[in-house]
C-alpha positions in Angstrom: -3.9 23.0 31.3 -0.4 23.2 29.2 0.0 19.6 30.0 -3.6 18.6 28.6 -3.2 20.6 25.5 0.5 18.5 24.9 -1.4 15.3 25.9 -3.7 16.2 23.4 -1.4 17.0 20.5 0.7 13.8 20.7 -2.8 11.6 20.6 -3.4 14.0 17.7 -0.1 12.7 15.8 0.3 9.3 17.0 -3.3 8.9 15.0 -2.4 10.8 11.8 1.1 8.5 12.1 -1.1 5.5 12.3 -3.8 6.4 10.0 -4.6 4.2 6.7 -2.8 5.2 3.2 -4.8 4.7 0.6 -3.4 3.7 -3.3 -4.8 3.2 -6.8 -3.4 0.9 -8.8 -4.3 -0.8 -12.3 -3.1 -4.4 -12.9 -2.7 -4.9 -16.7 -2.3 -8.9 -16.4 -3.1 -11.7 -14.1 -1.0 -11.3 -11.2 -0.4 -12.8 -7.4 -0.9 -11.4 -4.2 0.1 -13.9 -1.9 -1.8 -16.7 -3.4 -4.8 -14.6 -4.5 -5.3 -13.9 -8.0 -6.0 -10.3 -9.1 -7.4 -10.3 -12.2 -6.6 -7.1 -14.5 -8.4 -4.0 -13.6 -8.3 -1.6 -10.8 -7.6 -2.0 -7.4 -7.6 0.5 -4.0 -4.6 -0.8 -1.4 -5.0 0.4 1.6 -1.6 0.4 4.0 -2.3 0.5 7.8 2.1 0.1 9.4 3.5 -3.1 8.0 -0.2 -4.6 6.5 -1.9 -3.9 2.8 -5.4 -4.9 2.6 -6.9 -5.5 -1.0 -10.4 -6.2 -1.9 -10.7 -8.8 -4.5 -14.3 -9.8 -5.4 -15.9 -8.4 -2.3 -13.0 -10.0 0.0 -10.7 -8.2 1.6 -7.1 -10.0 1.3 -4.1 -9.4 3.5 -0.5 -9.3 2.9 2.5 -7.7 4.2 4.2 -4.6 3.0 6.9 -2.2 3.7 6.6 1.7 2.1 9.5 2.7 0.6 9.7 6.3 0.0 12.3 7.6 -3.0 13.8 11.1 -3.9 11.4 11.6 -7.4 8.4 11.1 -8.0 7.1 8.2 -10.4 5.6 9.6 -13.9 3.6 6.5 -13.9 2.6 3.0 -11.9 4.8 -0.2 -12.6 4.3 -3.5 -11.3 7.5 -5.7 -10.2 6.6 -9.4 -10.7 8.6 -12.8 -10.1 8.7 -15.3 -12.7 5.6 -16.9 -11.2 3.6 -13.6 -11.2 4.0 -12.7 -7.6 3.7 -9.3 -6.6 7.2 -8.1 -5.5 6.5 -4.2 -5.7 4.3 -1.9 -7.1 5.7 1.8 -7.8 2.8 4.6 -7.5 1.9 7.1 -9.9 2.3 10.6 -8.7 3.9 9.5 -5.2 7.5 8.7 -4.3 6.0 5.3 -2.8 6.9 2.0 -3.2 5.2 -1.0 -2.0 7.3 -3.9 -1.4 5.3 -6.9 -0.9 6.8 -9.9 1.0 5.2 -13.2 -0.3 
């Protein structure tokens, strides 16, 4: 019985650990993801391990990610860009996360 129970709890946590995060973020100018376009406005990313899924116009687009997680929270979301507009990260409001996008 003990051994189901620990069988149990470690399926329990290997699923939280591999569950979805979920992130809002406003783009205030034209910017790439990859070589899709995101218009301004807002946009839900949704991280499942080293993949972020965006939906832009219906479409879900793909790209790969790594979370960084920092000491402070940010007091508000910023956008890193390359000179071409390229998503390089994306800072969340209210959450010591970084996305770091590898285009």
């Amino acid at each position: 019985m003990k051994l189901s129970k620990l069988a149990l709890l470690g399926i329990f946590a290997l699923a939280i650990a591999s569950a979805a995060s979920t992130y809002h973020v406003t783009v205030a100018q034209q910017a790439l993801l990859g070589n899709t376009a995101l218009k301004p406005g807002d946009y839900k990313i949704e991280v499942t391990g080293d993949k972020a899924v965006v939906k832009v116009a219906g479409k879900p687009v793909e790209a790969n990610v790594k979370v960084e997680t920092g000491d402070q929270k940010f007091a508000y979301t910023s956008i890193e860009m390359d000179d071409q507009k390229h998503i390089k990260a994306i800072h969340v409001q209210g959450t010591h996360s970084t996305l770091v996008f590898n285009n």
